[in-house]
C-alpha positions as CSV (number, residue, x, y, z in Angstrom):
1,X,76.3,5.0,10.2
2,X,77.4,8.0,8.7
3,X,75.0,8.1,5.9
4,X,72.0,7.7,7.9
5,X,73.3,10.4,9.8
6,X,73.5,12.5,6.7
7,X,70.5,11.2,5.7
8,X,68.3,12.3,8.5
9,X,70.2,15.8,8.9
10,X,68.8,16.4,5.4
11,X,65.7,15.0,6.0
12,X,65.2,17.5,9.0
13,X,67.0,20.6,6.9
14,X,63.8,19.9,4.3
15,X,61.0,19.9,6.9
16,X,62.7,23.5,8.2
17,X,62.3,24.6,4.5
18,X,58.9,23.6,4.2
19,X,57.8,24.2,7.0
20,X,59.1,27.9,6.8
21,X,57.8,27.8,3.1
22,X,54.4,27.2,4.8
23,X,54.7,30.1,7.0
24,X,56.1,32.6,4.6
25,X,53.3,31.5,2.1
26,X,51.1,31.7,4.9
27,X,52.1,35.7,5.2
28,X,51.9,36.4,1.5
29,X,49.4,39.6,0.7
30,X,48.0,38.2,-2.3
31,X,46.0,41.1,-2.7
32,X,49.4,43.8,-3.1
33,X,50.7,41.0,-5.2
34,X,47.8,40.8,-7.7
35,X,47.9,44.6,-7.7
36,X,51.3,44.6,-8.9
37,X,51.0,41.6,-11.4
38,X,48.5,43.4,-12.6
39,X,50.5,46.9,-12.9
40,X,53.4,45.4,-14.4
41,X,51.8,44.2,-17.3
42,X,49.6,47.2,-18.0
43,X,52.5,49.6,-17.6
44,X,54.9,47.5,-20.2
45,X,52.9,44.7,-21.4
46,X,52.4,45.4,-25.5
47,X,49.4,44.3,-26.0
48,X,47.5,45.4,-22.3
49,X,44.8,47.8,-22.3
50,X,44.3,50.3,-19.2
51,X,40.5,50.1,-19.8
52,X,40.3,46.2,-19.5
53,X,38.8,44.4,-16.3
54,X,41.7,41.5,-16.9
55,X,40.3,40.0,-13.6
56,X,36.7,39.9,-15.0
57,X,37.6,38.6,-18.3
58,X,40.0,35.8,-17.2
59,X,37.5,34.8,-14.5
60,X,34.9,34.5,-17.6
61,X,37.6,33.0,-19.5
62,X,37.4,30.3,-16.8
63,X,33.9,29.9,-16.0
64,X,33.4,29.5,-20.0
65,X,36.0,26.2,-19.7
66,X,34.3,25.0,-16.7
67,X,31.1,26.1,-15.3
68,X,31.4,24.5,-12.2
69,X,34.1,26.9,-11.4
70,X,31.3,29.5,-11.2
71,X,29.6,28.2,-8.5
72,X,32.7,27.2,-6.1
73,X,33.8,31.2,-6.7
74,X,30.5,32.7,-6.0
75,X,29.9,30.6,-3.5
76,X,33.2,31.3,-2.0
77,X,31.9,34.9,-2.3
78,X,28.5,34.4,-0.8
79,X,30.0,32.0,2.2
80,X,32.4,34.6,3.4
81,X,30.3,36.4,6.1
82,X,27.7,33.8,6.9
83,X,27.0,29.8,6.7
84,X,23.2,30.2,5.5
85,X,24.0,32.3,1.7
86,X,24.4,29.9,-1.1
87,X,24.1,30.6,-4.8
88,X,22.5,26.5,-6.7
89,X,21.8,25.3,-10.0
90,X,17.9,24.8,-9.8
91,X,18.5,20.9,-9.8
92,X,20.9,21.3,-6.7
93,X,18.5,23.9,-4.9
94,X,15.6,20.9,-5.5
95,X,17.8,18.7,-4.2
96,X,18.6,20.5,-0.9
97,X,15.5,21.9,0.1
98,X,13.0,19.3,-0.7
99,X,10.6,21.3,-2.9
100,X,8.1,18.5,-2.8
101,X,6.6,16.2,-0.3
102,X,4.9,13.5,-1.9
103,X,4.8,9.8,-2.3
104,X,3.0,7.5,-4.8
105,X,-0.3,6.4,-3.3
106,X,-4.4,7.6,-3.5
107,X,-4.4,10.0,-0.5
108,X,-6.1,8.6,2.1
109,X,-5.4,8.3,5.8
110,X,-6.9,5.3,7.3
111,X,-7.1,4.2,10.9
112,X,-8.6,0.8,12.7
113,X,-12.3,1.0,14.0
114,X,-13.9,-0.8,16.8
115,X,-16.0,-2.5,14.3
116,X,-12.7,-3.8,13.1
117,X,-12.9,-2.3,9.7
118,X,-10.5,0.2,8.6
119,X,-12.1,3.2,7.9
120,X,-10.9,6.2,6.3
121,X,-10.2,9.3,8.3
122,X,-9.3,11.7,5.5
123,X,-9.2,12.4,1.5
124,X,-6.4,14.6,0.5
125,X,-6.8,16.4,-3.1
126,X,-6.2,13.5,-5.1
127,X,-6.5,9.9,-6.6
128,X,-8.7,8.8,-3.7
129,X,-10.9,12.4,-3.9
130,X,-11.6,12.1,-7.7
131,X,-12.5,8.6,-7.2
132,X,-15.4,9.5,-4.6
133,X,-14.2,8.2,-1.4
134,X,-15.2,10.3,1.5
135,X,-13.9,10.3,5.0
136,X,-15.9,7.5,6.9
137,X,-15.6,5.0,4.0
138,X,-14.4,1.0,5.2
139,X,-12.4,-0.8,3.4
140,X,-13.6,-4.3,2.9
141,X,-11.1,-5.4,0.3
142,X,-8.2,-3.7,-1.9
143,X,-7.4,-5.2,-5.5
144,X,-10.0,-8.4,-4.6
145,X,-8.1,-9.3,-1.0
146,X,-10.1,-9.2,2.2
147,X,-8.1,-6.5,4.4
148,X,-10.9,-6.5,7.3
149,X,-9.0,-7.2,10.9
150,X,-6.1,-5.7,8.7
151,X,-4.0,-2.9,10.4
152,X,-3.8,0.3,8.6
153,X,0.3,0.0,7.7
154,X,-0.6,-3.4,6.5
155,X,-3.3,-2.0,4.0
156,X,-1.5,0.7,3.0
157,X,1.4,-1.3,1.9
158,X,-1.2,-2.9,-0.7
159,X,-2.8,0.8,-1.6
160,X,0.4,1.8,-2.7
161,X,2.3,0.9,-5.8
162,X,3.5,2.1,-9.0
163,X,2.4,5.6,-10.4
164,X,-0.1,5.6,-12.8
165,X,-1.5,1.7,-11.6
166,X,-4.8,1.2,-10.9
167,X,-5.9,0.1,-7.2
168,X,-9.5,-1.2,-7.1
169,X,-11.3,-0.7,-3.5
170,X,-14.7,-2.2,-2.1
171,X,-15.7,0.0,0.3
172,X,-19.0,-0.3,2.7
173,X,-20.7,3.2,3.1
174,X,-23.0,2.9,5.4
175,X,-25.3,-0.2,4.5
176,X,-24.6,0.3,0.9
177,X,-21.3,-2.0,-0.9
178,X,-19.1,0.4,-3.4
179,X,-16.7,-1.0,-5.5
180,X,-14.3,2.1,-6.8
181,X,-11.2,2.4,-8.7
182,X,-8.3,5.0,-8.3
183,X,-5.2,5.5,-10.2
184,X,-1.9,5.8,-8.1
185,X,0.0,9.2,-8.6
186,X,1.9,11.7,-6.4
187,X,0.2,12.8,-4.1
188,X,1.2,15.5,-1.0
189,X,1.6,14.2,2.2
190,X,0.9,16.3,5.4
191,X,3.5,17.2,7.7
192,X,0.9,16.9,10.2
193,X,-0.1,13.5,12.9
194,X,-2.0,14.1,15.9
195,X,-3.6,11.8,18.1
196,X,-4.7,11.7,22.0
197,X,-3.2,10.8,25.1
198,X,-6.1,11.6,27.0
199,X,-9.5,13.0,27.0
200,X,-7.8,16.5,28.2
201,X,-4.3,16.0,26.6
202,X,-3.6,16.4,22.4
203,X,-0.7,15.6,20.8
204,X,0.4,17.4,17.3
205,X,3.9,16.1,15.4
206,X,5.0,19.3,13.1
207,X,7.4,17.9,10.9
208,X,7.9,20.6,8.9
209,X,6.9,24.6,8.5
210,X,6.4,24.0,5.2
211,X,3.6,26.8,4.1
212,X,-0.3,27.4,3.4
213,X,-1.1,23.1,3.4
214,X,1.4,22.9,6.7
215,X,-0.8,25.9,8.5
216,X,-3.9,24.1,7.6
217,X,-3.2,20.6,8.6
218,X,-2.0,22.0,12.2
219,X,-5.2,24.0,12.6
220,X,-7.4,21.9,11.9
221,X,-6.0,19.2,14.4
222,X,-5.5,21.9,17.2
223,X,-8.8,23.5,17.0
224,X,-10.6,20.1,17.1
225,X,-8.9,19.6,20.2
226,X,-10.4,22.4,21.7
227,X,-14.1,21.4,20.8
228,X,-13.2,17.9,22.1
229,X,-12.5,19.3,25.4
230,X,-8.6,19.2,25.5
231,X,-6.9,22.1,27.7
232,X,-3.2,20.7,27.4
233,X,-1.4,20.3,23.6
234,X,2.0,18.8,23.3
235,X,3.7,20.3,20.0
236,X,6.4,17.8,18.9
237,X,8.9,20.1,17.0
238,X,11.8,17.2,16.9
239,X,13.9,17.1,14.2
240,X,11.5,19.7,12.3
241,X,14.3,22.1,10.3
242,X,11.7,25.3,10.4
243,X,10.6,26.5,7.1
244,X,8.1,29.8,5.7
245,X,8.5,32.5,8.4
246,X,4.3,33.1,6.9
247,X,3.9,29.4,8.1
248,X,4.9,30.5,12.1
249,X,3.1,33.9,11.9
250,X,-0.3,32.7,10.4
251,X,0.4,30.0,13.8
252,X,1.5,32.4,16.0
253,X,-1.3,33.7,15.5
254,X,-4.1,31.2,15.9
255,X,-2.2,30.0,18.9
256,X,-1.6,33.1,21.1
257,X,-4.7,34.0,23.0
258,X,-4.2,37.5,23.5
259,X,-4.1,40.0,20.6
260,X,-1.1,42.4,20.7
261,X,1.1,40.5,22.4
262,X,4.6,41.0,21.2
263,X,6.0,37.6,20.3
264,X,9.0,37.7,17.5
265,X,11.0,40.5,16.4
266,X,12.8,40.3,12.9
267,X,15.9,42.9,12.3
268,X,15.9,43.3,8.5
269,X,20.0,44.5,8.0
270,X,19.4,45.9,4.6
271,X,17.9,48.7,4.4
272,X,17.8,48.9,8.2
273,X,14.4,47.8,9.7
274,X,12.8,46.4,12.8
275,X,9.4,44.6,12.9
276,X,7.5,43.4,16.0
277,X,5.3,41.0,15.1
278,X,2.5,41.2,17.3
279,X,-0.6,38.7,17.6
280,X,-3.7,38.9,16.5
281,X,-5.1,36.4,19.4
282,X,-7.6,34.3,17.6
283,X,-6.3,31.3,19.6
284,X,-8.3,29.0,22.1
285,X,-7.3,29.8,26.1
286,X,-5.4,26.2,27.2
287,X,-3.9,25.2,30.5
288,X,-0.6,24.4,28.6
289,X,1.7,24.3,26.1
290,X,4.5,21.8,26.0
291,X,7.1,21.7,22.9
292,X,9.1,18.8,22.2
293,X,12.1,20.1,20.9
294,X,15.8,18.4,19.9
295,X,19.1,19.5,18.1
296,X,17.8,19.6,14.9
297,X,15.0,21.7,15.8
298,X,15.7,24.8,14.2
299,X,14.7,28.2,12.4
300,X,10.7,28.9,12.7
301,X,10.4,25.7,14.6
302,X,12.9,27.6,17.5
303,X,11.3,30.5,16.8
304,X,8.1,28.8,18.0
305,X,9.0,27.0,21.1
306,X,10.8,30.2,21.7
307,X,8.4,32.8,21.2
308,X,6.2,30.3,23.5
309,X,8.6,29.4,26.2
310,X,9.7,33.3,26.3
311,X,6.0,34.4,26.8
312,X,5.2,31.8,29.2
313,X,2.5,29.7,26.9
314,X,4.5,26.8,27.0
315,X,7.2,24.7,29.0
316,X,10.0,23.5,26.4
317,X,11.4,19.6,27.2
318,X,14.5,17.7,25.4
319,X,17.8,18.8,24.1
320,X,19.0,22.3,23.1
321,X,18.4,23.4,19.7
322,X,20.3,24.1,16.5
323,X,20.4,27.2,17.3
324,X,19.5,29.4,13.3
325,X,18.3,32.4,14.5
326,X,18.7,34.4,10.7
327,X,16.4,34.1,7.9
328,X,17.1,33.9,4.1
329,X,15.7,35.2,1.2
330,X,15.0,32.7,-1.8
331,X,15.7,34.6,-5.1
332,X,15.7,32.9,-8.5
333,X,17.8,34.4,-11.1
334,X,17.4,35.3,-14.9
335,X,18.4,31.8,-16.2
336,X,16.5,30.2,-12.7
337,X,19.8,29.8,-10.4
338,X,18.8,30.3,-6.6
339,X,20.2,32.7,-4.4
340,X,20.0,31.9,-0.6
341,X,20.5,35.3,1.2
342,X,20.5,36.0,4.7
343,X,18.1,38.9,5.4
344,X,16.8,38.8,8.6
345,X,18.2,38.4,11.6
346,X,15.8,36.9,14.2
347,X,14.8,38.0,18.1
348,X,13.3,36.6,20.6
349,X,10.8,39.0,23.3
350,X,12.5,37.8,26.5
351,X,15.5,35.7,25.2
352,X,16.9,38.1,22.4
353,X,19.5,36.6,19.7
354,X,19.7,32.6,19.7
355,X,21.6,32.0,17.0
356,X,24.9,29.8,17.1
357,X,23.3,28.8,20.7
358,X,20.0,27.5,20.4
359,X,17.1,27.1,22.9
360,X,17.3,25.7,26.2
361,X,14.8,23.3,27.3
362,X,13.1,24.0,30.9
363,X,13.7,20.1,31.2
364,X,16.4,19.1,29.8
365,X,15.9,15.1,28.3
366,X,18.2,13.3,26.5
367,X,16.6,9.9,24.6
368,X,17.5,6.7,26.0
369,X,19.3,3.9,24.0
370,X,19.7,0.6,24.6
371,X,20.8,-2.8,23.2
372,X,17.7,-3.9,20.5
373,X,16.3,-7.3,22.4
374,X,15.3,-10.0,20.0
375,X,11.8,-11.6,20.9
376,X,11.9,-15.4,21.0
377,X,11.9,-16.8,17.6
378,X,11.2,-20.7,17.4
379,X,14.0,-22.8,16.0
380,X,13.6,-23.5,12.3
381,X,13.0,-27.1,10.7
382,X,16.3,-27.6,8.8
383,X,16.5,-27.9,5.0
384,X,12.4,-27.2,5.1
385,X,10.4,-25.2,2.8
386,X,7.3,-23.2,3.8
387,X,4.3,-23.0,2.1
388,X,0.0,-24.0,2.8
389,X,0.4,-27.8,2.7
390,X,3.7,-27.8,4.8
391,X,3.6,-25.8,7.6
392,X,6.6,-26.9,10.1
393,X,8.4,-23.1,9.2
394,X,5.7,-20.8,8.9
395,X,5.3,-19.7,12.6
396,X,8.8,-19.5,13.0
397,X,9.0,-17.7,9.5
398,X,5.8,-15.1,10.5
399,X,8.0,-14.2,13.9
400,X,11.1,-13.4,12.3
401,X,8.9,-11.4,9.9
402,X,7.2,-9.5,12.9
403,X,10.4,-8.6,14.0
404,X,11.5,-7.5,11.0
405,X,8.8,-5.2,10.7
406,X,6.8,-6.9,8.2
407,X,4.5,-9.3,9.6
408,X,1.5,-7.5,11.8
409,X,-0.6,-9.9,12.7
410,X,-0.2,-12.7,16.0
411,X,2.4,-15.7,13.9
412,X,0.6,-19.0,13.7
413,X,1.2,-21.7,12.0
414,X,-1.0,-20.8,9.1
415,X,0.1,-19.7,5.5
416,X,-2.3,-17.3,4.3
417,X,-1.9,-14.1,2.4
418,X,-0.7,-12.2,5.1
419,X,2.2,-14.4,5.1
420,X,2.3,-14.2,1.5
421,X,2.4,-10.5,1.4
422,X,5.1,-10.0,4.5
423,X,7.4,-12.6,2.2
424,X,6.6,-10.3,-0.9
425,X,7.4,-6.8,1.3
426,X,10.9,-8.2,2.5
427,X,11.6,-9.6,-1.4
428,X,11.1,-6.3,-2.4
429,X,12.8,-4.3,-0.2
430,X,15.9,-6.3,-0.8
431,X,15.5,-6.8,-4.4
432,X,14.6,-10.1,-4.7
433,X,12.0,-12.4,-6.6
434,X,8.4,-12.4,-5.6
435,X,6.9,-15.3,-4.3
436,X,3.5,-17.2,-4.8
437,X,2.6,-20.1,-3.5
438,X,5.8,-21.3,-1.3
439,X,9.0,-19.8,0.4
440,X,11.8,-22.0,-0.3
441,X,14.4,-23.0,2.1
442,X,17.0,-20.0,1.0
443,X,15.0,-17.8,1.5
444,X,14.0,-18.2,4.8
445,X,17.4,-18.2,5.6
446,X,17.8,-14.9,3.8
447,X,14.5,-13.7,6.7
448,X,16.3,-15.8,9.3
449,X,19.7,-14.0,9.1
450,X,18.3,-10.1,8.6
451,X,16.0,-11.0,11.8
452,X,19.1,-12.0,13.7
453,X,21.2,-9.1,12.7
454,X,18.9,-7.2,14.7
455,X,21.1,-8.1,17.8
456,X,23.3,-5.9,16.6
457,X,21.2,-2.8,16.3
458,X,20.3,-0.3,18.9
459,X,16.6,0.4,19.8
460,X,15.8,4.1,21.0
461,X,13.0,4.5,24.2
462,X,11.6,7.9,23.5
463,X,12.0,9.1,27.5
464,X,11.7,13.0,26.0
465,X,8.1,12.2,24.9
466,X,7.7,10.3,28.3
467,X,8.9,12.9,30.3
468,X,6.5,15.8,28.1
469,X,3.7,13.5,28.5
470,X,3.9,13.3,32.8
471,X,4.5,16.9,32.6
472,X,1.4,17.2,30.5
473,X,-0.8,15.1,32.9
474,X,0.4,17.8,35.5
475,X,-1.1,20.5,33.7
476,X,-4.0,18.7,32.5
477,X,-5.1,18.1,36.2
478,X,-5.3,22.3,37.2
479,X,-7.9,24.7,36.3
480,X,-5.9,27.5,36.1
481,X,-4.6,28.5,32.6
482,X,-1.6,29.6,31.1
483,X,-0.5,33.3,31.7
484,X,2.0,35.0,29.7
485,X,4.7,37.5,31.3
486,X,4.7,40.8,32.7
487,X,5.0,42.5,28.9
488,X,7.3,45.0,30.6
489,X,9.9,41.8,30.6
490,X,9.8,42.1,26.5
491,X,12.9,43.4,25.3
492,X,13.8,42.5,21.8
493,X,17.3,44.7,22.1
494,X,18.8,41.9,24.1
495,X,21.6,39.7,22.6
């Protein structure tokens, strides 16, 4: 008994010590003890040298033995007075901000038809432009398959493949039968999709402020709406993480209908300078504005909705925002590091400083989520393989391919290529064997099980775009249009 008693007494003795090791350490002045180090060994230190930087030259020292050291000190140095400044490697500054936005296809953008073609909306600078495709082009078959009654996700699975492939197209122009050949490759993707709800209401998803091609794509979507006769836009600025401050100007812009009216200020902290950005007011007169906005909205895309909501263009719907309201500048180095600087620090005309709180929504929407409900799958023939000349699993096969995501078409009990080619997209995306002519019994056990895992998941009902779209209709319905503040309301000083 006594031993344990001991025991513990010293046990609790050595937590005192440490912890009031902690708290001395904690209380250390490591710069008065680097000073005197320092002074010590100059003062009687044989071989020190009064005009040496020893600080410098051990730091180098270091950084020679292990460059990564560099980076965790500067960045220590950078990340002292604000959460935006970085200092990368070119790869890591790649990495992190997405430089590109392409994907391997032609660069076309294809939508159903009533004639039940699918026809080809737009070319982008590409595969598909060199080839001679034009906007209003049908597909009638990609690489020899029939793809007419196809829906557009289905074709465009075929399009795309492996860079530097060759797709062959036959496409009906007019009256006239084209058969055309384009080589896969990168190609830029828009941060742009648009469609209608309504004859009066447009919708525009802005993923991205992501420069000259970002400001294009928008325009040209928003302005059609205006000859088509729409007077209420909903901007979806979800999960869009801002971008090129030139981007939201050039909108700004084109959006505002009034020229001179006050809508962002930017506070430049070094040297010390204020600009107003004021609008040039080439944009169309509309009934309403309403931004779709969540918590990973943020920087230009805030500064949109903002700028908007402040000046009473727009009504702002969903969660509150990230809340970034300073810019950086992107400088590259001699040897083509990055250095992320904070610059600017950003202003709203009625709402002032943002940052660290974000914007708040004029109706507040959170997205609804619910249990994932499995559609009725029919019960599978034990121990029996699929394929043209037996058919007992292919219905049962094509719904738990439709539920997968796969499978687009109504499931019958037919095996045709569609069937073929939902097998082949599932094979591929979980890396295994292609199939031909048949789906054996294991793997429709493999499509079986990954269709009922979907019981597990959680499916999200988007009540924020819901909610914009009733408020929308509201709008939509008046004949009075939007009118901006009292301009005696503006002050940038706030916050």
């Amino acid at each position: 008994m006594k031993t344990k008693i001991v025991k513990s007494v010293a046990a609790f003795l050595v937590l005192i010590m440490l912890l009031c090791t902690a708290a001395f350490a904690a209380d250390v002045d490591y710069g008065a003890k680097l000073d005197e180090a320092l002074g010590i060994y100059k003062s009687y230190g044989l071989y020190s040298d009064d005009n040496t930087d020893y600080v410098r030259e051990t730091l180098i020292e270091m950084f020679e033995e292990d460059p990564s050291l560099f980076y965790d000190f500067v960045n220590r140095i950078y990340g002292r007075d604000d959460r935006y400044s970085k200092f990368l490697t070119p790869e890591k500054y790649e990495e992190t901000y997405e430089l590109t936005n392409t994907m391997v296809g032609i660069g076309v953008v294809i939508s159903t038809s009533d004639d039940g073609y699918l026809t080809v909306d737009s070319v982008m600078t590409g595969p598909a432009k060199t080839a001679g495709i034009l906007p209003g082009d049908k597909l009638v078959e990609v690489d020899g398959m029939n793809v007419e009654g196809y829906l557009p996700a289905e074709a465009a699975a075929i399009i795309r493949g492996k860079e530097g492939t060759t797709v062959k197209l036959k496409i009906l122009r007019g009256e006239e039968m084209l058969e055309l050949s384009a080589k896969r490759a990168q190609v830029a993707t828009s941060e742009v999709t648009a469609s209608y709800v309504s004859d009066e209401i447009g919708y525009i998803k802005f993923s991205h402020f992501n420069g000259i091609n970002a400001f294009i794509d928008f325009m040209e979507v928003y302005d059609d709406f205006e000859v088509n006769g729409v007077n209420t836009v909903i901007i979806d600025l979800r999960d869009n993480p801002g971008g090129q401050l030139d981007c939201l100007v050039n909108l700004m812009d084109n959006i505002v209908p009034e020229k001179d009216i006050p809508y962002l200020m930017s506070w430049q902290s070094k040297p010390m300078k204020i600009n107003i950005f004021q609008s040039e007011g080439y944009g169309w007169e509309f009934n309403k504005l309403v931004i779709l906005v969540n918590k990973n909205t943020a920087s230009a895309a805030e500064l949109m909705a903002g700028s908007l909501q402040d000046l009473g263009y727009a009504v702002v719907v969903g969660e509150q925002t990230f809340g970034k309201g300073k810019g950086q500048m992107h400088l590259e180095t001699s040897d083509g590091d990055e250095a992320i600087v904070t610059s600017l620090e950003l202003k709203l005309p009625t709402t002032g400083s943002y940052d660290e709180v974000g914007i708040t929504p004029d109706h507040k929407v959170s997205m609804k989520i619910t249990p994932y409900k499995l559609p009725y799958l029919a019960p599978l023939k034990a121990k029996s393989d699929a394929s043209k000349i037996k058919t007992d699993n292919v219905k049962a096969l094509e719904q738990r391919l439709s539920a997968l995501g796969y499978f687009y078409a109504e499931p019958d009990d037919t095996w045709d290529k569609r069937t073929v080619h939902a097998i082949n997209i599932f094979c591929r995306e979980n890396n295994l064997s292609p199939i031909s002519s048949i789906c054996r019994w294991d793997l429709i056990q493999k499509i079986d099980k990954a269709a009922r895992n979907l019981e597990h998941k959680l499916q999200v009902e988007d009540t924020q775009l819901e909610r914009a779209i009733e408020i929308a209709e509201e709008y939509a319905k008046s004949d009075k249009k939007a009118q901006r503040i009292d301009l005696n309301l503006i002050d940038f000083r706030r916050g």
